[in-house]
PDB file of N, CA, C and O in Angstrom:
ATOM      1  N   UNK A   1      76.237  53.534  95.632  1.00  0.00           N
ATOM      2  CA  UNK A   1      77.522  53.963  96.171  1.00  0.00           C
ATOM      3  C   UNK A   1      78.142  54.978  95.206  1.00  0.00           C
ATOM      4  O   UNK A   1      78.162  54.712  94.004  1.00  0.00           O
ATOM      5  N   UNK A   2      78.720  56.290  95.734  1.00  0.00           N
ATOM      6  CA  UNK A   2      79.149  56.824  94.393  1.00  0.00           C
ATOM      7  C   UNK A   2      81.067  56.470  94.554  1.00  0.00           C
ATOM      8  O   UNK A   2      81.881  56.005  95.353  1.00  0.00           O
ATOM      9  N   UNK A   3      80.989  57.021  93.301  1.00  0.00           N
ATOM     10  CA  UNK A   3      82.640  56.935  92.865  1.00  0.00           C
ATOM     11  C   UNK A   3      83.221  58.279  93.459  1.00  0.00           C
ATOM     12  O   UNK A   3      82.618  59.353  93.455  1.00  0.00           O
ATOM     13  N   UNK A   4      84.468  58.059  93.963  1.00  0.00           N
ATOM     14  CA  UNK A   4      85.301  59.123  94.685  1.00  0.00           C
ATOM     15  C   UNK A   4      86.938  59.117  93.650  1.00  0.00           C
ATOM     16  O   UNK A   4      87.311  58.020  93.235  1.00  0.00           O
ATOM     17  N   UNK A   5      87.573  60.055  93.401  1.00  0.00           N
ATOM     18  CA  UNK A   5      88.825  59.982  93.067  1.00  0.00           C
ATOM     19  C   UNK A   5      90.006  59.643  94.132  1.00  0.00           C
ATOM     20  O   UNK A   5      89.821  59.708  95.347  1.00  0.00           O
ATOM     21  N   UNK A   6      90.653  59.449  93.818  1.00  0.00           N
ATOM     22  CA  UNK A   6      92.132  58.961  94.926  1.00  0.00           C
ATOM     23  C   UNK A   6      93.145  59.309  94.488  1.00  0.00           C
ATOM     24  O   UNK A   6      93.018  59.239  93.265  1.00  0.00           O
ATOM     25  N   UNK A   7      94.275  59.714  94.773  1.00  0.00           N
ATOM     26  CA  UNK A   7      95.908  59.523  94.544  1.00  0.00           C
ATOM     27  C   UNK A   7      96.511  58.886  95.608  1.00  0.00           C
ATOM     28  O   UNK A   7      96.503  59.022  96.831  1.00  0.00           O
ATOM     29  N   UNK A   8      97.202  57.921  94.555  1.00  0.00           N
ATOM     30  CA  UNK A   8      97.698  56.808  95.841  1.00  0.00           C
ATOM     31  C   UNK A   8      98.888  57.308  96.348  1.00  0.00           C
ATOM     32  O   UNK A   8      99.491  57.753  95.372  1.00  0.00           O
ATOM     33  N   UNK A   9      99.804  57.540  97.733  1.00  0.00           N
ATOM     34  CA  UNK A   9     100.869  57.985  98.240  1.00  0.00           C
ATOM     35  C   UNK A   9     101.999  57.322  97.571  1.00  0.00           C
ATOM     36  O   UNK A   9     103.086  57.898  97.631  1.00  0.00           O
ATOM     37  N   UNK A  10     101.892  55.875  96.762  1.00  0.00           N
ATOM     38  CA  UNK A  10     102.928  55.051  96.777  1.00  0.00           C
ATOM     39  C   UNK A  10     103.663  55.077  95.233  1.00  0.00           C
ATOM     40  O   UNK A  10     104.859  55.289  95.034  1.00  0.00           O
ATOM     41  N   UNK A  11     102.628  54.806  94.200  1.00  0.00           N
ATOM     42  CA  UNK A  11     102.674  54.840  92.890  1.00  0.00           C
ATOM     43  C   UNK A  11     102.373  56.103  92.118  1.00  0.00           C
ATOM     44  O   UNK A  11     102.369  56.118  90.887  1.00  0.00           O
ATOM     45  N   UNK A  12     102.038  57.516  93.117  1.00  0.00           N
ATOM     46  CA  UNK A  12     101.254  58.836  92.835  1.00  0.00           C
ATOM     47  C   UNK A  12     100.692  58.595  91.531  1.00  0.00           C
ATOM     48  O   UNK A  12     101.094  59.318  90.619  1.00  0.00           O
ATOM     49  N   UNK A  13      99.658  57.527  91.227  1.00  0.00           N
ATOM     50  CA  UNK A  13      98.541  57.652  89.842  1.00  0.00           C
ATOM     51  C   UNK A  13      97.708  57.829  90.409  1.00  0.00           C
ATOM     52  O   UNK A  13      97.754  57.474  91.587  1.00  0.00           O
ATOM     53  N   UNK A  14      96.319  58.562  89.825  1.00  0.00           N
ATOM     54  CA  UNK A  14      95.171  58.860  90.775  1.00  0.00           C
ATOM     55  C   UNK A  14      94.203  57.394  89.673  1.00  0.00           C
ATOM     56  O   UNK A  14      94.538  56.706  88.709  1.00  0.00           O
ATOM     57  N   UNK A  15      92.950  57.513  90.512  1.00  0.00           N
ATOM     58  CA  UNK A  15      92.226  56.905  90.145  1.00  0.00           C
ATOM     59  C   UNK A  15      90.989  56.943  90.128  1.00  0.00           C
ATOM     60  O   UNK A  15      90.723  58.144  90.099  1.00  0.00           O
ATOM     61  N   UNK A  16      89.701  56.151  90.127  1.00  0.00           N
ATOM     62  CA  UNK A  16      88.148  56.178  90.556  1.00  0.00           C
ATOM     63  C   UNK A  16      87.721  54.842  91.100  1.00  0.00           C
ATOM     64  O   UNK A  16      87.674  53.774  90.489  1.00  0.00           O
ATOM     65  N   UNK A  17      87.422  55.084  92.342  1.00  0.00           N
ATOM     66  CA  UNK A  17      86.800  54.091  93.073  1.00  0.00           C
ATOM     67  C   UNK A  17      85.575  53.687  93.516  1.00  0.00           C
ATOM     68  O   UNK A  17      85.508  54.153  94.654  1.00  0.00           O
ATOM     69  N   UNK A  18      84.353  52.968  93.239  1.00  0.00           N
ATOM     70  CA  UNK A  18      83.496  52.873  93.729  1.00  0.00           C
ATOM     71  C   UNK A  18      83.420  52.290  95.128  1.00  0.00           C
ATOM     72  O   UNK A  18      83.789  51.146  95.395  1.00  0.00           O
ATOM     73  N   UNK A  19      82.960  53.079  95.930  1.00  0.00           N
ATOM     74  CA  UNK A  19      83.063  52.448  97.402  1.00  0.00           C
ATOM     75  C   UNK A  19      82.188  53.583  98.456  1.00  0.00           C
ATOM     76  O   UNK A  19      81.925  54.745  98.149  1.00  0.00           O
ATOM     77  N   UNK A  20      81.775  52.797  99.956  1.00  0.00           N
ATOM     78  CA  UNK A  20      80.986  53.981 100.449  1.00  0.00           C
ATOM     79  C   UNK A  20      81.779  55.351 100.990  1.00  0.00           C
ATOM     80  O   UNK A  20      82.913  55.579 101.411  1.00  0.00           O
ATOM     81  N   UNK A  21      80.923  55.909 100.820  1.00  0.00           N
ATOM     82  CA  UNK A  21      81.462  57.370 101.760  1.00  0.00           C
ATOM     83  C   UNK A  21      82.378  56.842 103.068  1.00  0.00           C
ATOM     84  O   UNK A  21      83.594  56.774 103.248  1.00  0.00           O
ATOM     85  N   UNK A  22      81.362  56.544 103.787  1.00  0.00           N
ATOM     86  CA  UNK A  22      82.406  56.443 105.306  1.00  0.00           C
ATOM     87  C   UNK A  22      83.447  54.938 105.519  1.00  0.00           C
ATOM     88  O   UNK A  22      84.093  54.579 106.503  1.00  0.00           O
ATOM     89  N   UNK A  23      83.297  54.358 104.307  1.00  0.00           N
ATOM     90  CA  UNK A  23      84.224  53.150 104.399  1.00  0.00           C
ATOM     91  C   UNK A  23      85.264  52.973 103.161  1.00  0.00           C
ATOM     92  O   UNK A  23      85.450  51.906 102.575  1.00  0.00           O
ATOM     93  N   UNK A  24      85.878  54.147 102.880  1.00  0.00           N
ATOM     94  CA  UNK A  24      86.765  54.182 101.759  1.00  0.00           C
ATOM     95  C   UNK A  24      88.071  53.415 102.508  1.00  0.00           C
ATOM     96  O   UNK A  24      88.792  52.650 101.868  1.00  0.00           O
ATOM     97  N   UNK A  25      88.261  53.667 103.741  1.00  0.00           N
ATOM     98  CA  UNK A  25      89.713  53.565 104.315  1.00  0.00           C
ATOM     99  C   UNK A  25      90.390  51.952 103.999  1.00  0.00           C
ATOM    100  O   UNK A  25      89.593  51.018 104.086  1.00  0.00           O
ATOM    101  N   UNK A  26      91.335  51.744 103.763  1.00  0.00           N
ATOM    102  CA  UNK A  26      91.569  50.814 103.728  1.00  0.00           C
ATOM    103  C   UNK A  26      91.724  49.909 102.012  1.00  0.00           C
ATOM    104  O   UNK A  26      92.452  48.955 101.738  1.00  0.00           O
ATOM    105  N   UNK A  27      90.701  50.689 101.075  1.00  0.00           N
ATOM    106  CA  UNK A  27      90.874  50.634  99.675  1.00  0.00           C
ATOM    107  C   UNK A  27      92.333  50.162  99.343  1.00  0.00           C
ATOM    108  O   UNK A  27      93.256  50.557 100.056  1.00  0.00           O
ATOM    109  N   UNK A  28      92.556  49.365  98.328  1.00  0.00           N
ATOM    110  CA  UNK A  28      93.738  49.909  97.635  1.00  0.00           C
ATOM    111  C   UNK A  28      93.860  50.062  96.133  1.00  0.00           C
ATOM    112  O   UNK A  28      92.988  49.770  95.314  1.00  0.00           O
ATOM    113  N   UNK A  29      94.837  50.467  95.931  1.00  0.00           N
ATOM    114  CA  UNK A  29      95.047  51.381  94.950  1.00  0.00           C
ATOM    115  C   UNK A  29      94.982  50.279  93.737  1.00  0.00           C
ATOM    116  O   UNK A  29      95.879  49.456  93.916  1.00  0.00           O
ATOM    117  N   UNK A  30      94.237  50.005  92.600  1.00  0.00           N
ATOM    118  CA  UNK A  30      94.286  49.065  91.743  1.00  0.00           C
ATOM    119  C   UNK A  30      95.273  49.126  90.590  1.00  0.00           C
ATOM    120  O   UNK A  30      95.302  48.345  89.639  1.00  0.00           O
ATOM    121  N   UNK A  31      96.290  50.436  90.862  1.00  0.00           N
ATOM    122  CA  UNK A  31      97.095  50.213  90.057  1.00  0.00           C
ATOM    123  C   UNK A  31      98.703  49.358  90.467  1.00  0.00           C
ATOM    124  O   UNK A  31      99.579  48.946  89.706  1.00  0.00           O
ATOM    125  N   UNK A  32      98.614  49.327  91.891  1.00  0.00           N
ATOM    126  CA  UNK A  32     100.170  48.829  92.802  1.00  0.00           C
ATOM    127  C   UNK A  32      99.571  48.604  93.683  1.00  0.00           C
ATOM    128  O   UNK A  32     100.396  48.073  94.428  1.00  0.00           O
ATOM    129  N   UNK A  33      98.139  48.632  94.472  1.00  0.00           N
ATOM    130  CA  UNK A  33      97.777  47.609  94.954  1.00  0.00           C
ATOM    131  C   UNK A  33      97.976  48.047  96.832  1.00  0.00           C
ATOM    132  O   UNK A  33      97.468  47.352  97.711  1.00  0.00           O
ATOM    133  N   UNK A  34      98.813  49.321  97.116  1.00  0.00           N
ATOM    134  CA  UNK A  34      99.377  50.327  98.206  1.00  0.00           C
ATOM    135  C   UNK A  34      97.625  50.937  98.766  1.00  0.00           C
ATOM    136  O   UNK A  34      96.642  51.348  98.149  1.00  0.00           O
ATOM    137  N   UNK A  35      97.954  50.703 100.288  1.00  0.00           N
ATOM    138  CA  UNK A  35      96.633  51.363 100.724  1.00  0.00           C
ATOM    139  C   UNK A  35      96.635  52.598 101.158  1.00  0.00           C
ATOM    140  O   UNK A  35      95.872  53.055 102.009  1.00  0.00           O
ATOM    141  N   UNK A  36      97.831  53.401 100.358  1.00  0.00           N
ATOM    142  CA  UNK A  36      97.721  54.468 101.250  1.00  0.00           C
ATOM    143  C   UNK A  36      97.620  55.619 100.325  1.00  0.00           C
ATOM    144  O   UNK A  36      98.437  56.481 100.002  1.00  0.00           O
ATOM    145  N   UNK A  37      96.219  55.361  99.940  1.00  0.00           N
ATOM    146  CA  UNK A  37      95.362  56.358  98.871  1.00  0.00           C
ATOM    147  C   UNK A  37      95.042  57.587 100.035  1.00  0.00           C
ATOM    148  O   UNK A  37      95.096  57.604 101.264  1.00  0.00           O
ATOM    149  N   UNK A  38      94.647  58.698  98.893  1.00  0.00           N
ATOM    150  CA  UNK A  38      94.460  60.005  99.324  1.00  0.00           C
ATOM    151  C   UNK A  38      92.853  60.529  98.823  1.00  0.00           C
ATOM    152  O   UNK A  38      93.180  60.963  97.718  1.00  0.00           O
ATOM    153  N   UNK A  39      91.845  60.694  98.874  1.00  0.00           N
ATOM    154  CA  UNK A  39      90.866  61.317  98.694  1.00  0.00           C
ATOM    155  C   UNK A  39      90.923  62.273  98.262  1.00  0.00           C
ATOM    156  O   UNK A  39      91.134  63.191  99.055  1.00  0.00           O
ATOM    157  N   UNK A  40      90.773  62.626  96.782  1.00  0.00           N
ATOM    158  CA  UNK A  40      91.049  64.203  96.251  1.00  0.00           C
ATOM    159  C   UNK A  40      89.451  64.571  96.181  1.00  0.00           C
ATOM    160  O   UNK A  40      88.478  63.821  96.256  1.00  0.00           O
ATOM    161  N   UNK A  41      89.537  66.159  95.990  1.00  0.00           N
ATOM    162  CA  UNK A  41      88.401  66.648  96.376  1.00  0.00           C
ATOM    163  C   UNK A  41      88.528  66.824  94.693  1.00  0.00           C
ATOM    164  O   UNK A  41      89.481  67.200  94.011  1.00  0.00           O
ATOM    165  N   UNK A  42      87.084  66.367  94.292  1.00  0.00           N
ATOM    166  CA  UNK A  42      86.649  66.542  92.852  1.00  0.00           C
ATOM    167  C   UNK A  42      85.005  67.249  92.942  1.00  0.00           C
ATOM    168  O   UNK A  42      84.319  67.276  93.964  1.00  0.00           O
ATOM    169  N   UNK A  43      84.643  67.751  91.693  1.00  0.00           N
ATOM    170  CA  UNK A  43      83.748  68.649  91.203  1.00  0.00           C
ATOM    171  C   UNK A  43      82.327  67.308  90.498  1.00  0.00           C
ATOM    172  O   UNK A  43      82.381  66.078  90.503  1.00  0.00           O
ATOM    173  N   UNK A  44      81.753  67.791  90.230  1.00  0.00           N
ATOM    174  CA  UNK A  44      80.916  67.249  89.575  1.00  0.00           C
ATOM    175  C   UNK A  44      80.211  68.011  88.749  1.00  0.00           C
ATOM    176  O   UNK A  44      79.828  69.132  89.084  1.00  0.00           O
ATOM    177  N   UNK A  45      79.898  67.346  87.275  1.00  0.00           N
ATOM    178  CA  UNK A  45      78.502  68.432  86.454  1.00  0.00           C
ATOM    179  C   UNK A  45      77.441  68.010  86.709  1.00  0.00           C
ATOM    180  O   UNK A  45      77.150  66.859  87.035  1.00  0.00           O
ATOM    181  N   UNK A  46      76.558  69.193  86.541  1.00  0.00           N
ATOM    182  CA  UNK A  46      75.269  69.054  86.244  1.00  0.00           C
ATOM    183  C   UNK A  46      74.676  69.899  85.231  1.00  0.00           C
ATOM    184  O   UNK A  46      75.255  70.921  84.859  1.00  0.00           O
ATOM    185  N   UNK A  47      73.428  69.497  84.706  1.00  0.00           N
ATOM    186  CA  UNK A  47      73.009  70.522  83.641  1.00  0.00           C
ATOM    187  C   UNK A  47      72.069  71.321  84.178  1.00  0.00           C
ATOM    188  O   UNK A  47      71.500  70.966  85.210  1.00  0.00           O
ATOM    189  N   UNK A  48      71.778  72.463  83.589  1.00  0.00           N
ATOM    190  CA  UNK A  48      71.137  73.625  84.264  1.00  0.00           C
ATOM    191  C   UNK A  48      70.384  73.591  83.430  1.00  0.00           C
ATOM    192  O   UNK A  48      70.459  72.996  82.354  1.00  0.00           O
ATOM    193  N   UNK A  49      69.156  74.557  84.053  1.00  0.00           N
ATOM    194  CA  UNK A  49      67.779  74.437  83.420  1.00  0.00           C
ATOM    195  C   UNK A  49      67.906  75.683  82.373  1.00  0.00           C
ATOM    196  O   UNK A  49      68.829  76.496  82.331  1.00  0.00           O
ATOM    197  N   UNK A  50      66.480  75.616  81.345  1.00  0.00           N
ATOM    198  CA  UNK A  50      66.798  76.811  80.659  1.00  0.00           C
ATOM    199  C   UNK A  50      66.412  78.315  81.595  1.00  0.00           C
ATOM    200  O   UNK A  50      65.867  78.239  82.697  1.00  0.00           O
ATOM    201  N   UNK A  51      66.723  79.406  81.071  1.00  0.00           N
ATOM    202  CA  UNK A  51      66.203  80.685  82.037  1.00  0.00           C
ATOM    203  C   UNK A  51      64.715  80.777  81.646  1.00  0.00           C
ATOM    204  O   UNK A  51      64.067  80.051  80.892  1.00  0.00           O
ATOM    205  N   UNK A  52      64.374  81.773  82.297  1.00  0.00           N
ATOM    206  CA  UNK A  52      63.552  82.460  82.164  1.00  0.00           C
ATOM    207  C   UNK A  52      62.382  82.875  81.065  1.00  0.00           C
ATOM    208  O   UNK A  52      62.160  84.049  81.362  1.00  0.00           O
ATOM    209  N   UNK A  53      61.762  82.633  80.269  1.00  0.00           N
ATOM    210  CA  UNK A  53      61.469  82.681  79.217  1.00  0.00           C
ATOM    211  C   UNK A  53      61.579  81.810  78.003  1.00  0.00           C
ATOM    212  O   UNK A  53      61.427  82.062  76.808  1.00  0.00           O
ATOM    213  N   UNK A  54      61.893  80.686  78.667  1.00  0.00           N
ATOM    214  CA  UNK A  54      62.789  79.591  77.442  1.00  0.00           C
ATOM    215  C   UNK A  54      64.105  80.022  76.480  1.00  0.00           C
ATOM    216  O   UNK A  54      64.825  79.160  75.975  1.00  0.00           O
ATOM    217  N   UNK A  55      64.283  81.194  76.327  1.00  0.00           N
ATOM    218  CA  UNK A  55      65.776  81.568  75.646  1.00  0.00           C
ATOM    219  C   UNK A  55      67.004  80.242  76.147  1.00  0.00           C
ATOM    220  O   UNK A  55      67.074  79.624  77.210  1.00  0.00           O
ATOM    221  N   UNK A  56      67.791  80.159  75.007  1.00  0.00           N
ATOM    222  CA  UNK A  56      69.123  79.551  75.691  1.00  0.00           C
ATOM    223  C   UNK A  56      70.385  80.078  76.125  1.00  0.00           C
ATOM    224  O   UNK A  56      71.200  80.678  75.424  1.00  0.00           O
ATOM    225  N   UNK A  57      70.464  79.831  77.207  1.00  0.00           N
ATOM    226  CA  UNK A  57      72.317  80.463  78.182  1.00  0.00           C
ATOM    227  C   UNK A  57      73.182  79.840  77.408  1.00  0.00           C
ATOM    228  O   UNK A  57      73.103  78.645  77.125  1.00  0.00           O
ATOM    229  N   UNK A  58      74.051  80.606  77.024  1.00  0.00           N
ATOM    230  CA  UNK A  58      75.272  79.626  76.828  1.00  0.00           C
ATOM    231  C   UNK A  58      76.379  80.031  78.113  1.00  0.00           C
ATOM    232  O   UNK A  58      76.489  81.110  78.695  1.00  0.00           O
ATOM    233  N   UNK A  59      77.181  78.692  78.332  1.00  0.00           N
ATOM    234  CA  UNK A  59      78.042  78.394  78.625  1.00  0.00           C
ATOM    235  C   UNK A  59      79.259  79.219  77.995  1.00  0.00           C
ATOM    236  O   UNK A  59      80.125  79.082  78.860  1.00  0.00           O
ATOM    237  N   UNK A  60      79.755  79.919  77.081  1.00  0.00           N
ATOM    238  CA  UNK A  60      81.300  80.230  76.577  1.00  0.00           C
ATOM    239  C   UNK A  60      81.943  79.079  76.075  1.00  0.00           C
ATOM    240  O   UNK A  60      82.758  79.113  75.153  1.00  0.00           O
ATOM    241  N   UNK A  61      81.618  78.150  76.620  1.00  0.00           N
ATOM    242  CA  UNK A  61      82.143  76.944  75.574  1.00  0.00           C
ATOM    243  C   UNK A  61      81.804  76.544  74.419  1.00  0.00           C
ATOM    244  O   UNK A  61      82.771  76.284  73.703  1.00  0.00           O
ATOM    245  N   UNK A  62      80.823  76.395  73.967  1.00  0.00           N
ATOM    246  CA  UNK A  62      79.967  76.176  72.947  1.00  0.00           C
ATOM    247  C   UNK A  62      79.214  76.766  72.268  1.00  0.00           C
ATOM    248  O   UNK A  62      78.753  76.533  71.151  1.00  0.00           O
ATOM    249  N   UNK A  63      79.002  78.051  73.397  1.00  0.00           N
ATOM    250  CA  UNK A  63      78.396  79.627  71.977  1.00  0.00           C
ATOM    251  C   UNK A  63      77.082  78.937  71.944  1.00  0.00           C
ATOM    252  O   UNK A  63      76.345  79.696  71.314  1.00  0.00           O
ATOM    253  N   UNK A  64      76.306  77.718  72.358  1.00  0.00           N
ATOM    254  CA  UNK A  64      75.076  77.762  72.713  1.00  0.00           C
ATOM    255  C   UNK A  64      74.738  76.893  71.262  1.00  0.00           C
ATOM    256  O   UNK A  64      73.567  76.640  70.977  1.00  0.00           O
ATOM    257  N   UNK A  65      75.362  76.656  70.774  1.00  0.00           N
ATOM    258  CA  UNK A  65      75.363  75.834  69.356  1.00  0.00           C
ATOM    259  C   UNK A  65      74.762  74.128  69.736  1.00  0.00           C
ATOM    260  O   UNK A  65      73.912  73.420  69.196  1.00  0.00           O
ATOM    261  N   UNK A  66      75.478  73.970  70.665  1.00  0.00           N
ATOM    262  CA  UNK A  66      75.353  72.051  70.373  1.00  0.00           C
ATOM    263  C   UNK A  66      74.255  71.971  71.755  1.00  0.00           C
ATOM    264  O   UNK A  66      74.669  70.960  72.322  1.00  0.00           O
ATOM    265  N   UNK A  67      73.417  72.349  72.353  1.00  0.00           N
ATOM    266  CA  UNK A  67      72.519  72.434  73.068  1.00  0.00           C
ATOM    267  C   UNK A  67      72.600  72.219  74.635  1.00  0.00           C
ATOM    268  O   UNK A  67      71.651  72.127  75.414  1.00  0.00           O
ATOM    269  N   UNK A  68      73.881  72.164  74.899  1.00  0.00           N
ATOM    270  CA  UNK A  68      74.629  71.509  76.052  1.00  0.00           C
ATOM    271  C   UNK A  68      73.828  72.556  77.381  1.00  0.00           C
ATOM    272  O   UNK A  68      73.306  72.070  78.385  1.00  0.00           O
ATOM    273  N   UNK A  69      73.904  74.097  77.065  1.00  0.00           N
ATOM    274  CA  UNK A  69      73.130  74.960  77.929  1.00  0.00           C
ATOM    275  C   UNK A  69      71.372  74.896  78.024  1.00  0.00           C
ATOM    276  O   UNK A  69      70.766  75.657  78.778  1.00  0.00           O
TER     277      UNK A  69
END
């Protein structure tokens, strides 16, 4: 099952919920306990492969130092 974020309408704290895709409704909010959470649209990482030649990409974050690219 993956985890989805929420902001609840009642207590506006967001949160992370493990629960299915098509049966979130009805959740409530584990901080006040209000079912009338909101589904925020969140991002996810992933790591990328190296390029072409084995060289390393950096990211701009890290200047390619701590191996993260």
């Amino acid at each position: 099952m993956p985890i989805f974020e929420f902001s609840c309408g009642k207590c506006g704290k967001d949160s992370e919920l493990l629960v299915r895709s098509t049966n979130w409704k009805g959740a409530a909010c584990p901080k006040c306990g209000s079912k009338r959470l909101r589904k925020k649209f969140s991002t996810f990482a992933s790591r990328g492969t190296k390029p072409a030649g084995g060289g390393k990409k950096s990211c701009g974050s890290c200047k390619g130092g701590c191996g993260c690219c």
